[in-house]
Backbone as a ProteinNet text record, in pm:
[ID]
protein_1_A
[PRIMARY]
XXXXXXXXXXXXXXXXXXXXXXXXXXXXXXXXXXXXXXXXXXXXXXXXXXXXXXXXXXXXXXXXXXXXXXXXXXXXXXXXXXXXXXXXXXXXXXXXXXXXXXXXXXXXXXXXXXXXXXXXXXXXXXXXXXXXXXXXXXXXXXXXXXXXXXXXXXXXXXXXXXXXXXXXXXXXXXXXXX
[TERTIARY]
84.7	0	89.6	51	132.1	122.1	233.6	231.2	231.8	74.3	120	80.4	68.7	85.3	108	238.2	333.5	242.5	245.1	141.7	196.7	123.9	127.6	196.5	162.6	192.9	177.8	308.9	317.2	352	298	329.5	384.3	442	537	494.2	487.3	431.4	507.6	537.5	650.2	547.2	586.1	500.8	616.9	626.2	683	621.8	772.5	687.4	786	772.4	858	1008.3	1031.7	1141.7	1232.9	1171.8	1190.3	1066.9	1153.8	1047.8	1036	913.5	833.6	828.1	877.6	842.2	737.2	605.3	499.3	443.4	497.5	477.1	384.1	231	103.9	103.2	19.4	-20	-121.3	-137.2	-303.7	-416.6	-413.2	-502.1	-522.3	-435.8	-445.4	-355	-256.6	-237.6	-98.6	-56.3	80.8	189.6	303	399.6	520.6	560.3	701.9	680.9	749.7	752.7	936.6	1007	1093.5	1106.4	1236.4	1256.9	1324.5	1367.1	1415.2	1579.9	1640.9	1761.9	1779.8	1722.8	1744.7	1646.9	1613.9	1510.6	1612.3	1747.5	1806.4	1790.5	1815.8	1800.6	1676.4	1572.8	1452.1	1393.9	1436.3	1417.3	1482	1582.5	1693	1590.1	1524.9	1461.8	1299.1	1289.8	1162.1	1157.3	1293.9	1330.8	1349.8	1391.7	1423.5	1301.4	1207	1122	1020.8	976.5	888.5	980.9	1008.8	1071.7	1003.2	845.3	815.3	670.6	738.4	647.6	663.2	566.8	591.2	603.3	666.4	669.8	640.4	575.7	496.4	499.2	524.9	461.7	334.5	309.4	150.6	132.4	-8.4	-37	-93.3	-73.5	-112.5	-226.9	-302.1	-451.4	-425.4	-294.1	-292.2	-251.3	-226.2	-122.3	-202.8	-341.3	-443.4	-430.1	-411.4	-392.2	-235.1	-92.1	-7.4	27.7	-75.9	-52.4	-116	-190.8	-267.8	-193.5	-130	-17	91.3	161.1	270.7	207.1	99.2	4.2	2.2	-14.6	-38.6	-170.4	-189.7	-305.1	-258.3	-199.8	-84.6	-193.5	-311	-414.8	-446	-434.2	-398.2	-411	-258.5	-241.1	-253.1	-324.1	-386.9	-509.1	-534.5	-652	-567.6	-409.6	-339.4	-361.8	-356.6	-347.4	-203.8	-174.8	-25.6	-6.7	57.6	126.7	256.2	340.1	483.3	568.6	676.7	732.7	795.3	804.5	909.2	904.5	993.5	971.9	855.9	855.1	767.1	798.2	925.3	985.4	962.3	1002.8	997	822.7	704.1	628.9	540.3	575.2	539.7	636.4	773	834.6	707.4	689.2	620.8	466.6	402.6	281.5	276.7	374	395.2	431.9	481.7	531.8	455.2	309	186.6	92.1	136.2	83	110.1	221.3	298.1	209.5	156.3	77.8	185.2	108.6	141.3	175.8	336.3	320.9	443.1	472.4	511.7	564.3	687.7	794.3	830.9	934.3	895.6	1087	1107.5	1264.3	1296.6	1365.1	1397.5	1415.1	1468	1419.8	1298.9	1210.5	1048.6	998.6	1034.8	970.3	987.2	1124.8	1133.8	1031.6	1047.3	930.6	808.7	745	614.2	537.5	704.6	648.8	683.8	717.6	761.7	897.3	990.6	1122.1	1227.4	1203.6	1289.3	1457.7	1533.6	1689.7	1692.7	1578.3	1608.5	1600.2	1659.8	1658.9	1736.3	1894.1	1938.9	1873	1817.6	1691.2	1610.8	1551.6	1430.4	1469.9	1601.7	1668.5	1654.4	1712.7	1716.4	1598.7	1472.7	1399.3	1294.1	1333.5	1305.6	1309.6	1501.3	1566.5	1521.9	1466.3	1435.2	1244.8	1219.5	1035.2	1047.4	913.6	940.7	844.5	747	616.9	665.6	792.2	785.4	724.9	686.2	612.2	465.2	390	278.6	335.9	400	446.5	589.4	545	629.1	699.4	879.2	961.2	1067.2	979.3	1048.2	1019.2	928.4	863.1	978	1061.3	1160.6	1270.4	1330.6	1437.5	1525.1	1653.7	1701.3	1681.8	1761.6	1704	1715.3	1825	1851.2	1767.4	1672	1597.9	1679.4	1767.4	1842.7	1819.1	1828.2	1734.1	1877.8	1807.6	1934.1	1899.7	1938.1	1925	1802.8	1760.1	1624.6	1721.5	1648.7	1666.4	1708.2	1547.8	1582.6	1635.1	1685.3	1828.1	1759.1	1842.9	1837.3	1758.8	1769.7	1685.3	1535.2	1508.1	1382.5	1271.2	1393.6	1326.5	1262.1	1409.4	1316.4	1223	1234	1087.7	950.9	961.7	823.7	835.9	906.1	839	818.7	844.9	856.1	666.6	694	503.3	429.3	479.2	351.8	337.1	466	444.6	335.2	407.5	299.3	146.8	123.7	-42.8	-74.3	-28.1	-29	-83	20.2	-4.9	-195.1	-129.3	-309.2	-401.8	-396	-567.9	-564.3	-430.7	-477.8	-545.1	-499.6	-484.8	-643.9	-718.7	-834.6	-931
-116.9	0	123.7	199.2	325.4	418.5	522.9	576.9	739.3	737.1	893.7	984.3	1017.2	1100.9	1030.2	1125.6	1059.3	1090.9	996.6	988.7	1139.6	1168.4	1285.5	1231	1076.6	1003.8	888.1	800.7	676.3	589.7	492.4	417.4	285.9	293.6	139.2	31.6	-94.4	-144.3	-287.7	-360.5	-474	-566.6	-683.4	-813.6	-961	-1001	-1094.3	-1197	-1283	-1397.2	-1491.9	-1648.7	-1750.4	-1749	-1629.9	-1605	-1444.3	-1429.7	-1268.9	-1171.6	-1052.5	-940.4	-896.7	-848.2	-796.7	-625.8	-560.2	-413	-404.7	-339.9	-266.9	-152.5	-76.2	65.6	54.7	146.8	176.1	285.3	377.1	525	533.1	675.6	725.6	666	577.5	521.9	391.2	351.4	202.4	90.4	168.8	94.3	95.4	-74.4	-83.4	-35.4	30.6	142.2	49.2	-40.1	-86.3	-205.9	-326.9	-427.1	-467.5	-489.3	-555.4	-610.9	-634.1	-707.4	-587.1	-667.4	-583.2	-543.1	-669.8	-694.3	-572.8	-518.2	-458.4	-319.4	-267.6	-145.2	-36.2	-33.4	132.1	101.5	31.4	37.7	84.2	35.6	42.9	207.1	286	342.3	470.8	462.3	559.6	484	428.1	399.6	517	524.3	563.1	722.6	755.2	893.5	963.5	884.4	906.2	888.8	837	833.9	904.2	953.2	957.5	1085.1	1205.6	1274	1354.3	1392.1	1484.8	1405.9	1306.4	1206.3	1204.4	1212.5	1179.6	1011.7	1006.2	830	817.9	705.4	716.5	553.6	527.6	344.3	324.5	265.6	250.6	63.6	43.8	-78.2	-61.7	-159.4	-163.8	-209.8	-210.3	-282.1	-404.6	-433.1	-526	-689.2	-596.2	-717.6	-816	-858	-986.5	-1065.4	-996.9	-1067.9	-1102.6	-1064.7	-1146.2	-1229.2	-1189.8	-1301.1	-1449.9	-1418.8	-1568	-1595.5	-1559.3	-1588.2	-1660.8	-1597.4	-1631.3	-1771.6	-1828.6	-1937.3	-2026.3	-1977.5	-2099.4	-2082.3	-1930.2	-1930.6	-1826	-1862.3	-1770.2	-1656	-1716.4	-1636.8	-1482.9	-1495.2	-1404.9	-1319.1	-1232.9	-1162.1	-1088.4	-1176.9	-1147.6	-995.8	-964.6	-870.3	-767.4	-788.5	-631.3	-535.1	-402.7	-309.2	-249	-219.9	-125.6	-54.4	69.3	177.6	104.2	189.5	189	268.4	329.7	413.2	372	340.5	326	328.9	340.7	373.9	289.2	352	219.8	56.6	93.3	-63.3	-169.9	-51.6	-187.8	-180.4	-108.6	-111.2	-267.5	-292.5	-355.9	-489.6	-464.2	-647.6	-651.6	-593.5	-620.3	-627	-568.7	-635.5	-739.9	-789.9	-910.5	-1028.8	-1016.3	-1048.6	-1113.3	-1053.6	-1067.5	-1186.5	-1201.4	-1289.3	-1428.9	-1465.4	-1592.2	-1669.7	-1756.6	-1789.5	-1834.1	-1854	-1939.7	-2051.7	-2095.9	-2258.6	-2302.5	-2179.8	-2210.7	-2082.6	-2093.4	-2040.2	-1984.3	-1869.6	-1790.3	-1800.5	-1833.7	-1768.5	-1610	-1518.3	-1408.5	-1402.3	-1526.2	-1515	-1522.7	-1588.4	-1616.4	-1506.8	-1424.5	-1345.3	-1176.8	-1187.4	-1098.1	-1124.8	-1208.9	-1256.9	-1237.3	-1246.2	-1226.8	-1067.7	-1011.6	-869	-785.6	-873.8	-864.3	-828.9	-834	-766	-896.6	-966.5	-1074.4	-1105	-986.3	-954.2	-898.2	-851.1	-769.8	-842.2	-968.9	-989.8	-993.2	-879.4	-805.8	-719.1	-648.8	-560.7	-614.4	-720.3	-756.2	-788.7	-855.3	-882.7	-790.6	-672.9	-528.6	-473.2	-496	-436.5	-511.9	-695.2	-758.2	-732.9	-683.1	-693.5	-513.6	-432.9	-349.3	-296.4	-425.9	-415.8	-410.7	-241.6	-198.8	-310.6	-396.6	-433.2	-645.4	-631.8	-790	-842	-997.5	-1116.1	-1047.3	-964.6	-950.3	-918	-830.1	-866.9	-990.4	-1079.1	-1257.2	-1222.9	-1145.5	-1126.6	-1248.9	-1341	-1469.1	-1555.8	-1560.4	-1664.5	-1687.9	-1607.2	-1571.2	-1634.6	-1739.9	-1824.2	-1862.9	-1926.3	-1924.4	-1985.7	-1957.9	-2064.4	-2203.7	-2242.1	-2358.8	-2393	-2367.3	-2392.8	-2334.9	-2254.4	-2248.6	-2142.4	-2122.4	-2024.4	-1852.4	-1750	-1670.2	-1552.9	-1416.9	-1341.9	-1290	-1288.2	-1243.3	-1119.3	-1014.8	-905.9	-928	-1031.1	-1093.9	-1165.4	-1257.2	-1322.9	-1518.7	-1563.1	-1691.3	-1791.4	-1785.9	-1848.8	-1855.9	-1675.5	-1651.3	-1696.5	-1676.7	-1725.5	-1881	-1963.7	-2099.1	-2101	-2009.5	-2076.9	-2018.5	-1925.4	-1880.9	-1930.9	-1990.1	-2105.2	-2242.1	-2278.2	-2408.9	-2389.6	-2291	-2242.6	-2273	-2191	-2160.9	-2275.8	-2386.9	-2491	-2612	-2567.7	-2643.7	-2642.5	-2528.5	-2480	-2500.1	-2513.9	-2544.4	-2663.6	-2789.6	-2881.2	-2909	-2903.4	-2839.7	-2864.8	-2778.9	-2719.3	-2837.9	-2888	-3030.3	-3123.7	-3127.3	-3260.4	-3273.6	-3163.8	-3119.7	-3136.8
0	0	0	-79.5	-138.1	4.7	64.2	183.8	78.4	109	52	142.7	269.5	333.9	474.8	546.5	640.5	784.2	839.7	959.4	1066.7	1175.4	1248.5	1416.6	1460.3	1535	1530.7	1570.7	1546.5	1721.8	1678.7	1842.6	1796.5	1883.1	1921.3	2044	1999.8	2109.1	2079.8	2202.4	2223.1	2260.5	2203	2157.7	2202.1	2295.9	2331.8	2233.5	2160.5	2062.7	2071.5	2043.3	2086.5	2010.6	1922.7	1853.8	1916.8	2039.4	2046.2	2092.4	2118.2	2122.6	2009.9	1915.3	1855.4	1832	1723.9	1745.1	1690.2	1687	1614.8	1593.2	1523.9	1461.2	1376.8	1474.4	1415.3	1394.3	1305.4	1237.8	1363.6	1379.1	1459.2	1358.6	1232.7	1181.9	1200.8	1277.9	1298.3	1177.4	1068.9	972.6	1031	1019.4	1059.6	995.7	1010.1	949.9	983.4	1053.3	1070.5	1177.3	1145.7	1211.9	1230.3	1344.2	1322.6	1478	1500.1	1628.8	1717.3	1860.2	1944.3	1912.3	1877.5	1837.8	1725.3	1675.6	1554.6	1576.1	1669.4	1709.9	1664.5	1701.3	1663.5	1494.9	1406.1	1289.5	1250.7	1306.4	1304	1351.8	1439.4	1492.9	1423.9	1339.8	1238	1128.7	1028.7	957.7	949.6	1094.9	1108.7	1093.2	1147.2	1141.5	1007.1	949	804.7	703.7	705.1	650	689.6	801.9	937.7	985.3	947.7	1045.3	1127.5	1050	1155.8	1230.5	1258.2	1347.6	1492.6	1583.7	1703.9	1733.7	1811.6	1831.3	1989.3	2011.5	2173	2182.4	2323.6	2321.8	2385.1	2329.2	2348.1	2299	2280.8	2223.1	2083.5	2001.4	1874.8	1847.3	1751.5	1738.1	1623.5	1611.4	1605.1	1652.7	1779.8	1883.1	1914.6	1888.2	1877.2	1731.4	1613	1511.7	1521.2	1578.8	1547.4	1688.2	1758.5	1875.5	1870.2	1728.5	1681.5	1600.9	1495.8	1417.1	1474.4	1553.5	1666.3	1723.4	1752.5	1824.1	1639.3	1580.6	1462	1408.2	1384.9	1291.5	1193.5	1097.5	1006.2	928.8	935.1	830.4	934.6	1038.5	1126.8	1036.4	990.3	936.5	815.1	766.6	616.7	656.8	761.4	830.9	869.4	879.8	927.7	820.9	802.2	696.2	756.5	636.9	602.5	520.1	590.2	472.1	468.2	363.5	365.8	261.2	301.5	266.7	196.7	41	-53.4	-182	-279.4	-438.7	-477	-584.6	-674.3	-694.7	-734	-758.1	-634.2	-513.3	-381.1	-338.7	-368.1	-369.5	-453.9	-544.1	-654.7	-589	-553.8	-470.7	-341.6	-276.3	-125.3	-164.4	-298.8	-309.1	-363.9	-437.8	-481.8	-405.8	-250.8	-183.6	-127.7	-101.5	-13.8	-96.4	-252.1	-324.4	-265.8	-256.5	-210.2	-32.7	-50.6	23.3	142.4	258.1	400.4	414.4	411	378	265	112.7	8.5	32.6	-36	-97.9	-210.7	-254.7	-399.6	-444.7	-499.6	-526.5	-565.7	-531.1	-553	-723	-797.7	-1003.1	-958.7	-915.6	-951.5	-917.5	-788.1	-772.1	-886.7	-933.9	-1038.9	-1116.5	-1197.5	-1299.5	-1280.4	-1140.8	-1100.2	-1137.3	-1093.4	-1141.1	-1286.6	-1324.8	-1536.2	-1525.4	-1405.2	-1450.8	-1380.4	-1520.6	-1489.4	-1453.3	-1512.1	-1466.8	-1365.7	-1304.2	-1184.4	-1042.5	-1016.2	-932.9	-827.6	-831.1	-752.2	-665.1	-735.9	-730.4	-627.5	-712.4	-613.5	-442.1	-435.7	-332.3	-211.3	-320.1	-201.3	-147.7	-261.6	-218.1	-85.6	-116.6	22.1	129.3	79.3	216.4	292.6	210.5	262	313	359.7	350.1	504.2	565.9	674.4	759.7	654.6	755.1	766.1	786.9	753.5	878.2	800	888.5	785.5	829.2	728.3	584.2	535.3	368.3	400.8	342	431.8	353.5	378.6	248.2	309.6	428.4	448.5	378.9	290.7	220.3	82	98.4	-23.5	-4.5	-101.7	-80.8	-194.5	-190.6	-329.9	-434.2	-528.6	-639.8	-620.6	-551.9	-526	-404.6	-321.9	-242.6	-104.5	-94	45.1	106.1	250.2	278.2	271.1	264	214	316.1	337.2	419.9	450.7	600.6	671.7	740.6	695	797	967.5	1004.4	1149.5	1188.4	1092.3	1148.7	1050.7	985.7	1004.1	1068.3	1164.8	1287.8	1295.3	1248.2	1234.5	1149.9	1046.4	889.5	930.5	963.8	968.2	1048.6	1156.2	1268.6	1179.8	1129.5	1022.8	930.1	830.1	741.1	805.3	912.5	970.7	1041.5	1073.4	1163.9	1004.1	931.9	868.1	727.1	724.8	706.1	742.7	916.1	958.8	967.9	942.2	953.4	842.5	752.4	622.5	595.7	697.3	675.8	777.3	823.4	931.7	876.2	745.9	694.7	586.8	534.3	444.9	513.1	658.3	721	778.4	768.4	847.7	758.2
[MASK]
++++++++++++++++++++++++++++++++++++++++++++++++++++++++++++++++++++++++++++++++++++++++++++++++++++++++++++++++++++++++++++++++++++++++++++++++++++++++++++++++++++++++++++++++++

């Protein structure tokens, strides 16, 4: 979702989850503006400034800390109900809605995902613009892996990546099995 006008106040709210603490940066509209971890908050926090400068920032709770606390529990569809702005060109606009295509469960390669969006050499490109998506876990730029099937850089670390395709594998397997 295209960020065309920069929110007036934003809140932050910490989400204990079996991988970590949780950051969540909501708009006074309720649309989520930035997700990352604790491990990584000053990045996050110089991210927000820079995009977000004449934002107030406050901690508070998010309105969405019930949909990723069911997510986090194993109901991945959870998040399909968050809304998000986000601050970035067109190009990384067009990787992160494309991003959101790739279902709960299955996997995209960074070529496939070029291709998805007609710019098939660009998957340097597409890389960066993964590696630069403010709302991850809801745009899943974990769902993104190599060509050879191996898993390649998560913003949140390695670790993370597998425990969210391994969850949302499993729920996956869930809804066949049901």
């Amino acid at each position: 979702m295209l960020d065309d006008a920069p929110p007036d106040t934003l809140t932050l709210d910490r989400l204990a989850t079996p991988v970590g603490t949780a950051l969540l940066v909501t708009d006074q509209a309720g649309l989520l503006r930035a997700f990352n971890w604790t491990d990584y908050e000053p990045a996050m926090l110089a991210w927000i400034g820079r995009h977000y400068p004449a934002s107030r920032l406050g901690e508070g709770r998010s309105p969405w800390r019930g949909a990723f606390e069911a997510y986090f529990a194993g109901e991945v569809a959870a998040l399909e109900a968050v809304a998000w702005r986000a601050s970035g060109t067109p190009f990384q606009l067009s990787v992160w809605n494309a991003l959101c295509t790739i279902p709960a469960g299955e996997t995209l390669s960074y070529a496939r995902l070029a291709q998805r969006i007609g710019r098939p050499t660009a998957v340097r490109a597409v890389g960066l613009a993964n590696g630069a998506n403010p709302v991850a876990v809801v745009v899943p730029c974990h769902r993104v892996i190599g060509t050879n099937g191996s898993l390649t850089g998560y913003g949140g670390g390695l670790h993370r990546k597998r425990w969210l395709l391994d969850l949302e594998a499993a729920a996956s397997r869930d809804r066949v099995a049901a």
